[in-house]
VEXDREN-2710 file (C-alpha; in Angstrom, 1 decimal):
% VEXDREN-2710
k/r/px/py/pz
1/UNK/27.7/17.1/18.0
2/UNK/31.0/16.8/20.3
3/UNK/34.4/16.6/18.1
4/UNK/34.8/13.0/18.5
5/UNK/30.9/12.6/16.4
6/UNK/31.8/15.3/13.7
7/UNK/35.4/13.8/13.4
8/UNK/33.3/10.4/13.0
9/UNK/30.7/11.3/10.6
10/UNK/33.6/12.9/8.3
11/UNK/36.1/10.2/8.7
12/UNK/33.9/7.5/6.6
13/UNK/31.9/9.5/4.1
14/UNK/29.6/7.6/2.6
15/UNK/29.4/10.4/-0.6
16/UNK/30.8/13.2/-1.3
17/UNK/31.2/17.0/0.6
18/UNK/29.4/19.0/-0.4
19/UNK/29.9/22.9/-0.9
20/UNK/26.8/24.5/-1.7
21/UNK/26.7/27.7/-3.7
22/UNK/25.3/30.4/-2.5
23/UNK/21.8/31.6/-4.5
24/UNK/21.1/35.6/-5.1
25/UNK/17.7/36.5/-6.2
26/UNK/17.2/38.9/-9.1
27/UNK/18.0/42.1/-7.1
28/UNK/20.9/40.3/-5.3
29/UNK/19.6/39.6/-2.3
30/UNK/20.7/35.9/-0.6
31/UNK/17.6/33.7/-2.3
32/UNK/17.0/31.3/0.5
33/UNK/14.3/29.5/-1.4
34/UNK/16.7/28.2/-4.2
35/UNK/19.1/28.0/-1.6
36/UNK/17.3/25.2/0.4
37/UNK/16.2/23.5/-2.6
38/UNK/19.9/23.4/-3.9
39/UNK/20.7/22.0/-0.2
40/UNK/18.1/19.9/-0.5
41/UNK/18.6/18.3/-3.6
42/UNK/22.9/17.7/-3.0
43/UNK/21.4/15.7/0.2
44/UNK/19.1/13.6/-1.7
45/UNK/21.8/13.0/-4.3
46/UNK/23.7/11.5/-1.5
47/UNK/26.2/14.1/0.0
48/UNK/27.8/13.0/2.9
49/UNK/28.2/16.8/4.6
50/UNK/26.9/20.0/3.5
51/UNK/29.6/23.0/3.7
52/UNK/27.7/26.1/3.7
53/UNK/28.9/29.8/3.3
54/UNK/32.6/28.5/2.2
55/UNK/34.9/29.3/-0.4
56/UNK/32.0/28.0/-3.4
57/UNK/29.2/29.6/-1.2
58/UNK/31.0/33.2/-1.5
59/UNK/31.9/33.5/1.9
60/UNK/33.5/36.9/1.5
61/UNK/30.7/38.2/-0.2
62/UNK/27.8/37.8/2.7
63/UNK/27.0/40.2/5.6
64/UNK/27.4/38.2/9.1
65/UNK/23.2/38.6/8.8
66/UNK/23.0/36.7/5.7
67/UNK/25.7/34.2/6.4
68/UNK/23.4/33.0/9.4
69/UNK/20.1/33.0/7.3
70/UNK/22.0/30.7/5.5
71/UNK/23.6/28.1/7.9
72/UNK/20.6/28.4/9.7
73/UNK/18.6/27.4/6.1
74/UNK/21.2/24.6/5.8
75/UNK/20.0/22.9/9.2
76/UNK/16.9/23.4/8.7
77/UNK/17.6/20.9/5.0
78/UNK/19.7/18.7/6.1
79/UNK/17.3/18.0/9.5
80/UNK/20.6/15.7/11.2
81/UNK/20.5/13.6/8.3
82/UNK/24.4/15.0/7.6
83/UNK/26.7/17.6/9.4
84/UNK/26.4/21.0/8.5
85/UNK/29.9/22.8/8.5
86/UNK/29.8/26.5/8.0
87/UNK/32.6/28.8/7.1
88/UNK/34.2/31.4/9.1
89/UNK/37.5/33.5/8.7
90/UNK/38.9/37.3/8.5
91/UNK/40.9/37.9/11.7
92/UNK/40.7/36.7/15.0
93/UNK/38.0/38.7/15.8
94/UNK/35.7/38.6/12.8
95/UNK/36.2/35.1/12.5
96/UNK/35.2/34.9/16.3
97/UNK/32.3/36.4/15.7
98/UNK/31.2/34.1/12.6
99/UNK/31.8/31.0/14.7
100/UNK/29.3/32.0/17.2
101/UNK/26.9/33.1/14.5
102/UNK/27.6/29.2/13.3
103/UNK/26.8/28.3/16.1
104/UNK/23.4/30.1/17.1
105/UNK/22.4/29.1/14.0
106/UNK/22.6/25.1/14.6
107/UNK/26.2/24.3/12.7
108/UNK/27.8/21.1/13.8
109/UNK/31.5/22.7/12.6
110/UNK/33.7/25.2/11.5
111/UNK/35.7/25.4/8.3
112/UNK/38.4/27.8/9.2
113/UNK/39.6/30.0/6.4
114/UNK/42.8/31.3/6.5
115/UNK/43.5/35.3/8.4
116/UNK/42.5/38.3/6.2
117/UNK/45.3/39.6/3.9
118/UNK/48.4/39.3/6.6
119/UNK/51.3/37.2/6.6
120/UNK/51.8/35.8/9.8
121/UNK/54.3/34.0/11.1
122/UNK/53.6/30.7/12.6
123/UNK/53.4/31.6/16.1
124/UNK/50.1/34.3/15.2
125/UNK/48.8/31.9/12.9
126/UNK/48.4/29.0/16.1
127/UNK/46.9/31.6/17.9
128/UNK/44.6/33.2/15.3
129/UNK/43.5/29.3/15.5
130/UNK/43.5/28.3/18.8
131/UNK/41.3/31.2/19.7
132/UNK/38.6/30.6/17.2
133/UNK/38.8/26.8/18.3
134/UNK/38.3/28.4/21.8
135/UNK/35.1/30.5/20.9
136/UNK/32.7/27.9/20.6
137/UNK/32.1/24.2/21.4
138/UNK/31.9/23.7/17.4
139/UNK/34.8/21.7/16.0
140/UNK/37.2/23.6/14.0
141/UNK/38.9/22.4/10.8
142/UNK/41.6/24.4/9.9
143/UNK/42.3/25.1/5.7
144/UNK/45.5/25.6/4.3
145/UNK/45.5/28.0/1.2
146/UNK/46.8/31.4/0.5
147/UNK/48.3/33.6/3.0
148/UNK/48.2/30.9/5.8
149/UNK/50.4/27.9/5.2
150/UNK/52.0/25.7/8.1
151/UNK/54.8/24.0/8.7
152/UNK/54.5/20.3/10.2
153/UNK/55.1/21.2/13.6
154/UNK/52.7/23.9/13.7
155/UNK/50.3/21.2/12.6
156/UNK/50.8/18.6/15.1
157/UNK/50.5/21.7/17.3
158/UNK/46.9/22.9/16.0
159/UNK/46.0/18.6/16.1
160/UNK/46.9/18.8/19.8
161/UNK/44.1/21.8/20.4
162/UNK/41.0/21.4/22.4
163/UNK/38.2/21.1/19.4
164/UNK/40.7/21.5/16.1
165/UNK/39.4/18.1/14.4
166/UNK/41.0/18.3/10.9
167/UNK/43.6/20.0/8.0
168/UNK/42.3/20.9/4.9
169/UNK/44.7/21.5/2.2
170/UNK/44.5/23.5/-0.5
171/UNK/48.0/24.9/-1.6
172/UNK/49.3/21.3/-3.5
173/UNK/52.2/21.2/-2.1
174/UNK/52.4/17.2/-2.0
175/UNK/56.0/17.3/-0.3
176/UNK/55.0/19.5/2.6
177/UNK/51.8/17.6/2.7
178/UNK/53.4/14.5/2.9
179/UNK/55.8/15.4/5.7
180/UNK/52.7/17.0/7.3
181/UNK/50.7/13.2/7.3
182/UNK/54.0/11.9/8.5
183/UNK/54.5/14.1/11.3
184/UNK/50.6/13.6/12.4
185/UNK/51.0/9.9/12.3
186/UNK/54.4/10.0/14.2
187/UNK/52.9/12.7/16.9
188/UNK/49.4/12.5/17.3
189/UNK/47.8/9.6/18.7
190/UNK/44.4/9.2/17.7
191/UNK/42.9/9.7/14.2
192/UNK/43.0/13.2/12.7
193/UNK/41.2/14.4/9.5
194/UNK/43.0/15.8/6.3
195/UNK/41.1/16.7/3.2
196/UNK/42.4/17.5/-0.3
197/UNK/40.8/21.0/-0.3
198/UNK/42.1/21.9/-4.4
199/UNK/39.4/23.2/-6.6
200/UNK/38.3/20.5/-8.1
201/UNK/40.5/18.2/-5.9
202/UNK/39.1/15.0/-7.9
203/UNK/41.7/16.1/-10.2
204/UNK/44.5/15.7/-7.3
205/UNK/42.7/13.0/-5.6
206/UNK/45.0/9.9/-6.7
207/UNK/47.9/11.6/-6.0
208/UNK/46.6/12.4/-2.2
209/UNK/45.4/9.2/-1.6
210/UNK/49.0/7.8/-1.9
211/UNK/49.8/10.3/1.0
212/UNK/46.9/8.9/2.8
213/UNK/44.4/11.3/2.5
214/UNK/41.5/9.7/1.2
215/UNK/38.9/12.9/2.5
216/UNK/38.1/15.7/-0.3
217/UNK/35.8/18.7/-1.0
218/UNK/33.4/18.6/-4.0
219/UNK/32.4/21.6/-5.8
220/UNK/31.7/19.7/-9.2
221/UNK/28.6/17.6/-7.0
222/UNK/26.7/21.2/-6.7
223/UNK/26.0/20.8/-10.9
224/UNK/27.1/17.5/-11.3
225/UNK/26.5/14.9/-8.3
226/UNK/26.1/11.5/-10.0
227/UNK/29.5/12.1/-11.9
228/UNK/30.9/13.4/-8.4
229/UNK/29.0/10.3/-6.7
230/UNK/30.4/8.2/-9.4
231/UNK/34.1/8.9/-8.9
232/UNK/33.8/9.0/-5.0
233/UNK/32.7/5.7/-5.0
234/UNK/35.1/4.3/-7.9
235/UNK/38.0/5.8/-5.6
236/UNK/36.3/3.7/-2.3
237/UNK/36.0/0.7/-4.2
238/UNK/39.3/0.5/-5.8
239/UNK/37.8/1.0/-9.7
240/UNK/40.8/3.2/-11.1
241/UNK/39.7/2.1/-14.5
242/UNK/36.2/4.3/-13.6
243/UNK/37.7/6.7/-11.9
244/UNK/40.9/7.2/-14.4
245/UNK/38.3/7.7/-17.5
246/UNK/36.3/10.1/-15.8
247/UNK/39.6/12.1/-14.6
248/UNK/40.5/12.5/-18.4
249/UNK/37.2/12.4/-20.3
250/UNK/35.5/15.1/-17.7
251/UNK/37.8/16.6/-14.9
252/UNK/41.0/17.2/-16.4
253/UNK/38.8/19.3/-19.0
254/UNK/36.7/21.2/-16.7
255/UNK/39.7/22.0/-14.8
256/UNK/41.1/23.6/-17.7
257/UNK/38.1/25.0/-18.5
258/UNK/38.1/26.5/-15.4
259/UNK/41.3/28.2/-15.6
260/UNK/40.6/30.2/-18.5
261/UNK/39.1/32.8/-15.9
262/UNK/39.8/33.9/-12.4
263/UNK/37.4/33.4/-9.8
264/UNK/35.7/30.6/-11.9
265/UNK/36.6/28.0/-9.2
266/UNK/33.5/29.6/-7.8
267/UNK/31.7/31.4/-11.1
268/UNK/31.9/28.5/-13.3
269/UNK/30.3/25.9/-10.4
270/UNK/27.4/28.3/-9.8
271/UNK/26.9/28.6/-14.0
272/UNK/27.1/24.4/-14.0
273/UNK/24.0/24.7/-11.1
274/UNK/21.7/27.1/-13.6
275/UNK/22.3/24.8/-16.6
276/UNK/21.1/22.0/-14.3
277/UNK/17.8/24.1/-14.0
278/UNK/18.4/26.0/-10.6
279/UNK/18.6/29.4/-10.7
280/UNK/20.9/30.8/-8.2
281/UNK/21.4/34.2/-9.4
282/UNK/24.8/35.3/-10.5
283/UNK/28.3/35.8/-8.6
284/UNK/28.6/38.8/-6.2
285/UNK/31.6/41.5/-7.2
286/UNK/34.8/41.2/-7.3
287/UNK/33.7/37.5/-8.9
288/UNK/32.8/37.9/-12.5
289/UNK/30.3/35.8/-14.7
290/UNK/31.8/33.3/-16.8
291/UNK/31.9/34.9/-21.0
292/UNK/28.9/33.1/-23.1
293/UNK/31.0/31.1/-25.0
294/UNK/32.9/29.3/-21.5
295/UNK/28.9/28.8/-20.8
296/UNK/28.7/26.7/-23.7
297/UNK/31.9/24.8/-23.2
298/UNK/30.3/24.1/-19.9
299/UNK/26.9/22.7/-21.2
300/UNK/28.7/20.9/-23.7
301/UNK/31.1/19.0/-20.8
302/UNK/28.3/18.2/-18.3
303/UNK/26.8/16.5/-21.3
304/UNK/30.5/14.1/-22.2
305/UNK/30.3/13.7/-18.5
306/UNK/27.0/12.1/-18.3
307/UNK/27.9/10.1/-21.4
308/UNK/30.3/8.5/-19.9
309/UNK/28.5/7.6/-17.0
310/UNK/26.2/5.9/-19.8
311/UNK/28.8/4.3/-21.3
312/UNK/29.6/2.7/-17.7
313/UNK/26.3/1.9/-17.6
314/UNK/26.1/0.0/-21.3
315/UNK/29.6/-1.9/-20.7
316/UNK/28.4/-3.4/-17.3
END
């Protein structure tokens, strides 16, 4: 898949992203049985793109080994019916190294996290990119978070780059993002992707759309995919009313559900995916589970968010 096809397929999801979690076996081995079935099962539901071994899939918890038996699993799901993206990050070189493994292993992109644990100016931070980008005839997205946060210019710069298809924000920062849309529509001809990359970025997703970012990352469809299908398509149709009740009646909860506990961005998705019946082990160290009573709190959302879905259902 060249950029310009992967830039396509993204630009006009018809669902959601989706960013599988990654399943452990009993032992805590990568279970790539309940793996495939959980890939299986978001592309049935209607996903759009599967994001494997990312921030939700644990990506700093798998050996380069088991981060290819999964991208390669991934493929082998999704069969070309959506574009597999696969993580990669750590420095230049390990990140290198995970982008080829993407590769080999049938990816159609990269999701590029930011550098391991340095602050780098903006000057290493376009090259830490640019190289990656250079590795492999993959296309790269590049994700804002953490340690590695760009100014505009540095932006239009990474836009300009052979294979660098797309921005994914997740910092929040709605005046630098906004100045960063501005300065991509003033500078860079053609269409290039941004995606609202905030946990849960539903939450957020209004407010982006008013910068013109209309692309976002789904954690919430790995337990929950007709509430996540739901609100995608209430937000593409214009149906605030649908999407506003499910934004106070189920997100903004789970959201502050979610940050009763660190790590449960990640721990709390892959407890939602057991309650739905999958077993995917728990989270690797230094995640931790979720207590029992945040469990229940959990069970008791998914049900209000189906409810409500119901309750769309009756009023129609």
């Amino acid at each position: 898949m060249t950029p310009a096809d992967l830039a396509a397929r993204l630009g006009l999801p018809s669902g959601p992203l989706f960013f599988p979690v990654t399943a452990y076996g009993p032992q805590g081995a990568v279970g790539l049985d309940a793996y495939r079935e959980h890939v299986r099962r978001g592309v049935e539901a209607g996903a759009a793109a599967v994001f494997a071994c990312c921030g939700t899939g644990e990506f700093h918890a798998l050996t380069p080994e088991e981060y290819q038996e999964c991208v390669r699993a991934a493929v082998e799901v999704t069969a070309g019916r959506v574009p597999v993206v696969a993580g990669t990050g750590y420095g230049t070189a390990l990140a290198v190294r995970y982008a080829r493994l993407a590769e080999a292993a049938g990816a159609d992109g990269l999701l590029a996290m930011p550098p391991y644990l340095v602050l780098a100016a903006q000057e290493g931070l376009l090259r830490h990119y640019r190289e990656v980008a250079a590795a492999t005839a993959l296309p790269v997205i590049v994700y804002q978070r953490d340690n590695a946060v760009f100014t505009p210019q540095t932006v239009v710069e990474l836009a300009r780059t052979d294979g660098i298809i797309g921005f994914k924000d997740g910092l929040g920062d709605l005046d630098l993002m906004q100045r960063i849309v501005s300065a991509l529509r003033t500078d860079v001809p053609g269409d290039f992707l941004c995606f609202n990359g905030l946990p849960t970025a539903e939450l957020t997703q209004l407010a982006y759309r008013s910068l013109g970012v209309t692309l976002y990352s789904s954690a919430v469809f790995c337990f929950a995919p007709e509430i996540a299908l739901t609100f995608h398509q209430a937000l593409r149709h214009g149906d605030e009313a649908t999407a506003r009740r499910l934004l106070d009646g189920f997100y903004r909860p789970f959201v502050e559900l979610r940050a009763q506990g660190r790590g449960y961005a990640v721990a709390l998705v892959k407890a939602g995916v057991r309650l739905r019946g999958l077993d995917v082990g728990e989270v690797r160290p230094p995640l931790h589970e979720p207590g029992e009573d945040h469990v229940k709190q959990l069970a008791l959302l998914i049900e209000r968010g189906y409810a409500l879905l119901d309750d769309e259902e009756d009023g129609k």
